[in-house]
FIPADO-606304 format. One line per field, with one value per residue (C-alpha): residue number from 1; residue in three letters; y, z, x. Coordinates in Angstrom, 1 decimal. Each point is the difference from the previous one (the first is absolute). Layout:
<lomis>
k: (NUM  ...) $
r: (ALA  ...) $
py: (Y  ...) $
pz: (Z  ...) $
px: (X  ...) $
</lomis>
This chain:
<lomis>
k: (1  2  3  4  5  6  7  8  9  10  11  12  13  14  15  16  17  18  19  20  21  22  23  24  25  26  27  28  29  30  31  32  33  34  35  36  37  38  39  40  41  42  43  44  45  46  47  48  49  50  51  52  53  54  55  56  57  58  59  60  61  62  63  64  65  66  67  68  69  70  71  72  73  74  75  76  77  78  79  80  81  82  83  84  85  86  87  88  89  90  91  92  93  94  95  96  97  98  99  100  101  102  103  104  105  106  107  108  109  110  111  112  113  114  115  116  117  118  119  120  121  122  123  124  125  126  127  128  129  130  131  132  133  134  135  136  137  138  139  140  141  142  143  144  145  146  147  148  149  150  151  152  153  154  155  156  157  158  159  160  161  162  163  164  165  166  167  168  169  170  171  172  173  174  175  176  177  178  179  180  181  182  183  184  185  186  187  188  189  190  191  192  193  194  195  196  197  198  199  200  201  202  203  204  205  206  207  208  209  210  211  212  213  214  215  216  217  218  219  220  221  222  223  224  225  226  227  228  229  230  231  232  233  234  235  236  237  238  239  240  241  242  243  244  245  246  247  248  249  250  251  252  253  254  255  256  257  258  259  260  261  262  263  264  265  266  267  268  269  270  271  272  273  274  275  276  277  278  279  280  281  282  283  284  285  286  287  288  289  290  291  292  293  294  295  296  297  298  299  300  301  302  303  304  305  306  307  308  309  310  311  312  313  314  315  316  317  318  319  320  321  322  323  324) $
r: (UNK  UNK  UNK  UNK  UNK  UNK  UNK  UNK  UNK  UNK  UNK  UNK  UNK  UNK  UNK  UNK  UNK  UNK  UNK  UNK  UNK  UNK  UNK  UNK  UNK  UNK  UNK  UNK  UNK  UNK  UNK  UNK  UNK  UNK  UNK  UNK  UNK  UNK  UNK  UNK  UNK  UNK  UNK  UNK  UNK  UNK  UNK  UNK  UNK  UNK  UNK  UNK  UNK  UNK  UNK  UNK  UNK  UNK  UNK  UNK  UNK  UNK  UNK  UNK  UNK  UNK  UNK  UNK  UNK  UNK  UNK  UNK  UNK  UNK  UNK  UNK  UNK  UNK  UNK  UNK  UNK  UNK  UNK  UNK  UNK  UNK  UNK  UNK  UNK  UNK  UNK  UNK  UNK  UNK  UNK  UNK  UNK  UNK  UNK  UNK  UNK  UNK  UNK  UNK  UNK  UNK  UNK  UNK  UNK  UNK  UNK  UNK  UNK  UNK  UNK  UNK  UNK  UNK  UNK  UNK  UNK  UNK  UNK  UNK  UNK  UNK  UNK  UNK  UNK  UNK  UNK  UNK  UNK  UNK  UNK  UNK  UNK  UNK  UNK  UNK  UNK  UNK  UNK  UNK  UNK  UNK  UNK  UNK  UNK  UNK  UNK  UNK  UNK  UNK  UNK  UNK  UNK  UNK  UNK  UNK  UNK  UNK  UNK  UNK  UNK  UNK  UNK  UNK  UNK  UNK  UNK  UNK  UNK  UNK  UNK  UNK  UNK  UNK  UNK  UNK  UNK  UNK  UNK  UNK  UNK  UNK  UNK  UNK  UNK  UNK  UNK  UNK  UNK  UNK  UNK  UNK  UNK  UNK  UNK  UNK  UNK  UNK  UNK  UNK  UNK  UNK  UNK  UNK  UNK  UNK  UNK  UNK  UNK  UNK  UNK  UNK  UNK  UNK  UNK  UNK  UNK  UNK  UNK  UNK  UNK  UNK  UNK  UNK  UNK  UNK  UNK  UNK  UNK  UNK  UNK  UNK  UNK  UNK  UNK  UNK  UNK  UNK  UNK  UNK  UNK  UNK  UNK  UNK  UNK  UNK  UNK  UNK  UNK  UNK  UNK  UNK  UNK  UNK  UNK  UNK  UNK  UNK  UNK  UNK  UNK  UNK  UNK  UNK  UNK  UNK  UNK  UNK  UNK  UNK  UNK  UNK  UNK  UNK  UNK  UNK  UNK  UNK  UNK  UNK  UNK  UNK  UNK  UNK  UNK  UNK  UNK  UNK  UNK  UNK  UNK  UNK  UNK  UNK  UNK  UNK  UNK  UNK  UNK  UNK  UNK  UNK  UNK  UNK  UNK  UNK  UNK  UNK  UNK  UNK  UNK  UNK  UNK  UNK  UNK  UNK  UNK  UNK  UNK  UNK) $
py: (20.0  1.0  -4.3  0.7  3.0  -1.5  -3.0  2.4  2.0  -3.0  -1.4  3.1  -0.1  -3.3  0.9  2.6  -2.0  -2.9  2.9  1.1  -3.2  -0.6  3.1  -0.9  -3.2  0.9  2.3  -2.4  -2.8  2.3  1.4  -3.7  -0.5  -2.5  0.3  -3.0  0.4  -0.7  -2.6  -2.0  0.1  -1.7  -2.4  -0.7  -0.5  3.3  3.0  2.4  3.5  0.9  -2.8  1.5  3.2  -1.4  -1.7  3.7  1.3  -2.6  -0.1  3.7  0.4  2.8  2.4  2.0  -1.0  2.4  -1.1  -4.0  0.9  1.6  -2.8  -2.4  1.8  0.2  -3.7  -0.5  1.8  -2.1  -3.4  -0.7  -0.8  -0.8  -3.0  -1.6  1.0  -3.9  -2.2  2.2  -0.8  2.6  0.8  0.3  -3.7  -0.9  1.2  -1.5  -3.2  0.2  1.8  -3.1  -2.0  3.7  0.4  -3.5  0.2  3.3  -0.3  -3.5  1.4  3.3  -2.2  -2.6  2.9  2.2  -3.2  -2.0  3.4  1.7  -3.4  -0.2  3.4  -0.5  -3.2  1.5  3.4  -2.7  -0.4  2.0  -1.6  -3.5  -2.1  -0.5  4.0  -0.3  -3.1  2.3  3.1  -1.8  -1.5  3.3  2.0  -2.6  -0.5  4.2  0.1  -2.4  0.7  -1.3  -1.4  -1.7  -1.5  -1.5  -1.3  -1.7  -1.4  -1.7  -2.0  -0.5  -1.6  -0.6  -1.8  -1.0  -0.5  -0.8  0.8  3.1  0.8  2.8  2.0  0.9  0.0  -3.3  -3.5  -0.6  -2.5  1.4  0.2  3.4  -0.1  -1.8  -0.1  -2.3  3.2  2.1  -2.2  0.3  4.0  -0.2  -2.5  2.0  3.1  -0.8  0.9  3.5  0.7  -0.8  1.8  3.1  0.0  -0.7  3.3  1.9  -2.8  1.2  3.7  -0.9  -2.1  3.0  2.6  -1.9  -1.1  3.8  1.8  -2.9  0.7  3.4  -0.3  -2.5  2.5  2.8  0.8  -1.1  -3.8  0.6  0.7  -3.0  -2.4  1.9  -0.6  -3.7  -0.8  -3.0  0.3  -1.6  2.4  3.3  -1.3  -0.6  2.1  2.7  0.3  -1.2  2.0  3.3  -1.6  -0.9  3.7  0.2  -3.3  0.9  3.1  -1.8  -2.8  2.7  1.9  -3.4  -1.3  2.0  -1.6  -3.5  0.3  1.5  -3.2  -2.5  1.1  -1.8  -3.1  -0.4  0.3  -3.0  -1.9  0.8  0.6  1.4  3.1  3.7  -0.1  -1.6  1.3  3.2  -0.9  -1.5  3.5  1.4  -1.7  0.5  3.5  -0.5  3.3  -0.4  -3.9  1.5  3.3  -2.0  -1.9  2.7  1.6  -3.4  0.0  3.7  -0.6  -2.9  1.9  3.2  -2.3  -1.5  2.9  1.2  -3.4  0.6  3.4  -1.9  -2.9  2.8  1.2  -3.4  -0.9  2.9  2.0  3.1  0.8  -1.5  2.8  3.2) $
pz: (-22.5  0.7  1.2  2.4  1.2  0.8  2.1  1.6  1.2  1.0  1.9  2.1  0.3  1.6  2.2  1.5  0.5  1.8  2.2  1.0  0.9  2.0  2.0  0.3  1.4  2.7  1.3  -0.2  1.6  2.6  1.4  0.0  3.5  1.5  1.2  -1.2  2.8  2.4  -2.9  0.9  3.1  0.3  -2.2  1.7  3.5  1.4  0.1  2.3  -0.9  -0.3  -2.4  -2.0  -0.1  -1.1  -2.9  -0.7  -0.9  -1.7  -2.3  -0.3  1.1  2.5  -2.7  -1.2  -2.6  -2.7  1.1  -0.6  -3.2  -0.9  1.0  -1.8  -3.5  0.0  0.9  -3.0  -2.1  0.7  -0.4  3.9  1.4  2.8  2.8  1.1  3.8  0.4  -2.2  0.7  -3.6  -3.2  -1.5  -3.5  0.2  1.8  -3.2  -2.5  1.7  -0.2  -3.3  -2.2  1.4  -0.3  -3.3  -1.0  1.6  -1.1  -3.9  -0.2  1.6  -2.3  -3.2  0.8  0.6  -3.4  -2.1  0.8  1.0  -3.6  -1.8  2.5  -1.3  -3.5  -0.2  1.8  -2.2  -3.9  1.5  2.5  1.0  -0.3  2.8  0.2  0.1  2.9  1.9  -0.1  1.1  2.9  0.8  -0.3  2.3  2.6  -0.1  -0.1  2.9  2.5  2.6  -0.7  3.0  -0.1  -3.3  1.6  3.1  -2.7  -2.6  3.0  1.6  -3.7  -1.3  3.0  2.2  -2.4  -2.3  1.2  -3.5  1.3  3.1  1.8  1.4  -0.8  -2.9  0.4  1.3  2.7  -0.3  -3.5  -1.0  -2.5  -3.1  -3.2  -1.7  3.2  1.7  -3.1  0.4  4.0  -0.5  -3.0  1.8  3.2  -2.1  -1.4  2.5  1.3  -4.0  -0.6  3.2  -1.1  -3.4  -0.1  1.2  -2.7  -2.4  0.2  -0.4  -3.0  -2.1  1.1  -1.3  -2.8  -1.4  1.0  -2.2  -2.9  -0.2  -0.9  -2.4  -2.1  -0.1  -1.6  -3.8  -0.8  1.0  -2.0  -3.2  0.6  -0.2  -3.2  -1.1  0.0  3.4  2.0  3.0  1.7  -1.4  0.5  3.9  0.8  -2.2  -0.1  3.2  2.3  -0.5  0.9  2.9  1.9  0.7  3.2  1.4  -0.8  2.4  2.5  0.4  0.8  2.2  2.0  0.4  3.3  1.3  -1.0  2.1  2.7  -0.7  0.5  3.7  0.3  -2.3  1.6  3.6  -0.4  -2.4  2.4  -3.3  1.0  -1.8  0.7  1.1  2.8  0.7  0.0  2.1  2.9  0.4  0.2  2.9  1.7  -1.4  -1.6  -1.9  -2.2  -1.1  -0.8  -1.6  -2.1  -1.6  -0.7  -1.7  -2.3  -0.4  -1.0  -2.6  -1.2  -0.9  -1.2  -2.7  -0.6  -1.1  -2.6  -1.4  -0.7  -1.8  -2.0  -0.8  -0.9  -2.5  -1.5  -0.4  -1.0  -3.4  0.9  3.2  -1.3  -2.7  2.0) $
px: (15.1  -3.9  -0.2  3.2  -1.9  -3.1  2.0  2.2  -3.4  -1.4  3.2  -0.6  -3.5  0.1  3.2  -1.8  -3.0  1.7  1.6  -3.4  -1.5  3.4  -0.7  -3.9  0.9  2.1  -2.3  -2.7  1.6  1.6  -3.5  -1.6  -0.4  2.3  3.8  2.4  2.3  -3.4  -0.6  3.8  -0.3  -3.4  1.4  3.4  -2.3  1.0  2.9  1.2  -0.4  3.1  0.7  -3.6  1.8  2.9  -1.4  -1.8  3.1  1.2  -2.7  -0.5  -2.7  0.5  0.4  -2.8  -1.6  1.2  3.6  -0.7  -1.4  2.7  2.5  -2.0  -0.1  3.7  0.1  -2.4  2.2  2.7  -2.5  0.0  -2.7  0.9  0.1  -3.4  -1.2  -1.3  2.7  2.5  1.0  0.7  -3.6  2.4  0.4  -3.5  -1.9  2.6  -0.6  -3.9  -0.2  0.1  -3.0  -2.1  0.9  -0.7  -3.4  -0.9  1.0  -1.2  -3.4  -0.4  1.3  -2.6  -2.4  0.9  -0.1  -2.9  -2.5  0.8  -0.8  -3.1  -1.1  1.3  -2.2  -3.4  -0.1  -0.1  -3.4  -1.0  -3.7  1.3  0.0  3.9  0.3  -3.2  2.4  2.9  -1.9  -1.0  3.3  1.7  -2.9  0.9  3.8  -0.1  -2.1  1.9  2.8  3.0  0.4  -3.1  0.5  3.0  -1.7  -2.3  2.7  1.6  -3.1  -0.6  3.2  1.9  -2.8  -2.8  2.4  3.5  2.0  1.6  2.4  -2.0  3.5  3.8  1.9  1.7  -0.5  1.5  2.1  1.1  3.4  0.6  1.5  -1.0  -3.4  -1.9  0.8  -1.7  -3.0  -0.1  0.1  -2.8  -2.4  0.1  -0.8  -3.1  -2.3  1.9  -0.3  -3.2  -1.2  1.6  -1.0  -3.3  -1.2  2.0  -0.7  -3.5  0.5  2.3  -3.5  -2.4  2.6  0.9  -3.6  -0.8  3.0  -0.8  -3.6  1.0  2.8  -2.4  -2.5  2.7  0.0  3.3  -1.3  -3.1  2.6  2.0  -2.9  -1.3  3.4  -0.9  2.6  -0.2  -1.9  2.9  2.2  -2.4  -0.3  4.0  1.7  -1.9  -2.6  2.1  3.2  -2.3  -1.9  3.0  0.9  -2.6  1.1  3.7  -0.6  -1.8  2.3  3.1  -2.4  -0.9  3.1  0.1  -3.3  2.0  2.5  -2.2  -2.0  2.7  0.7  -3.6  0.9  3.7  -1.6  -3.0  2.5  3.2  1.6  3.9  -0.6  0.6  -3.8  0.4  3.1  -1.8  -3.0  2.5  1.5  -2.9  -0.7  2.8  1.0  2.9  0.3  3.3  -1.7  -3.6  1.6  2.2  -2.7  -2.3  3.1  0.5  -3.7  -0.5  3.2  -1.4  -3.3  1.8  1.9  -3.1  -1.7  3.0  0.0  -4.1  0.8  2.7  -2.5  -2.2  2.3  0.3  -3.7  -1.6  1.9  -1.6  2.3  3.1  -0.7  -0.8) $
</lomis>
């Protein structure tokens, strides 16, 4: 009963919480300068006003702003959200189209990222003044400290040009067929670079985290009493270290899976990856409200689940929780 209360609580916590950022968002994207009717018809070459004012009232946006806030929370509700200003096409089916190639980029990048960093750490803090801890130190300061979009401008000229191995943009070939496993290893071998772009950063925050949280957990008592017990050192580090130094790099991988998203628009953009990043940095530039407020929706769900999941994971890795 007490576990279906906590969930319950929860659900509502985060319902209420995706309502606020829906609200924030319109009024955000609303006061950006710009006007997507202007935004057409400098597209289309040109429109009377009458047909401007037309499309005004078509769109809604003649109303105050409280009013099309108010239409659009009901079409929410009802999971419409609405026809894009520029493809004139449902956003609904816009982001279920792109969602598959983000979410293939994304959890490839922050698997990639979790993996490899917490080994990284895991493996600098069994000796901490060693040179392979000082190598990854190094590596990690650097991959923390460069732009994404940077460290893609360099992957490409690096593996693309220097060395040809990898296609530098898309998903697919071009002359690629779909279907079958060819098609598998099209979609993987274009992925590389995106992945690698994206992860590298996080990858990096992961092994300083990780050598950080393991550095302390080895120096706790209850360590100390298992290798007086006459434990294995392999056994001390994985089963008994690690468990407790994952908490801080559980939390910060739920809390960054935000900034991974926010990071992808970058990676989808130089890779031209047909993701909901670009999809969201196109409408931006030509102010298509329902497209851009559809995405931040996805994205702020996405983020919202993201965090329950890392409360849950919480409750699974460390007995203490699970118990209170």
């Amino acid at each position: 009963m007490g576990t279906l209360r906590y969930a319950a609580s929860r659900l509502l916590q985060a319902l209420g919480l995706v309502l606020a950022v829906v609200v924030l968002n319109f009024v955000l994207v609303h006061a950006a300068p710009g006007d997507p009717v202007e935004t057409i018809a400098g597209a289309s070459g040109g429109m009377s006003p009458e047909l401007m004012a037309q499309l005004r009232t078509q769109y809604g946006l003649d109303e105050s702003l409280p009013v099309q806030l108010g239409v659009y929370l009901g079409k929410v509700v009802r999971g419409d959200l609405g026809y894009s200003y520029f493809f004139n096409l449902p956003v609904t089916s816009m982001i279920a189209e792109r969602v598959p190639a983000t979410l293939l980029l994304v959890l490839s990048s922050v698997l990639l990222a979790f993996f490899v960093g917490t080994a990284l750490g895991v493996l600098s803090s069994r000796k901490p003044n060693g040179w392979l801890s000082q190598f990854i130190t190094v590596l990690s300061l650097v991959g923390f400290a460069a732009p994404v979009f940077w460290l893609g401008i360099m992957l490409v000229i690096l593996l693309a040009s220097v060395f040809p191995i990898l296609p530098v943009a898309g998903m697919r070939a071009i002359d690629s067929t779909g279907g079958g496993l060819k098609d598998v290893l099209d979609v993987a071998h274009h992925l590389v670079l995106p992945t690698l772009t994206l992860s590298l950063v996080y990858l990096a925050q992961y092994s300083r985290l990780a050598r950080s949280s393991m550095l302390d957990v080895l120096g706790s008592d209850f360590i100390r009493t298992a290798r007086a017990k006459g434990l294995a050192d392999r056994v001390v580090l994985y089963k008994h270290a690690l468990r407790n130094a994952l908490l801080p790099v559980v939390t910060v991988l739920g809390l960054q899976f935000g900034n991974v998203l926010a990071g992808a628009i970058l990676v989808e953009t130089v890779f031209n990856w047909p993701g909901l990043g670009r999809l969201a940095f196109e409408s931006v530039l030509r102010r298509d409200y329902p497209t851009i407020l559809g995405v931040l929706l996805f994205s702020s769900v996405v983020v919202v689940v993201m965090n329950q999941l890392t409360d849950l994971c919480y409750r699974f890795i460390d007995p203490r929780i699970k118990a209170s």
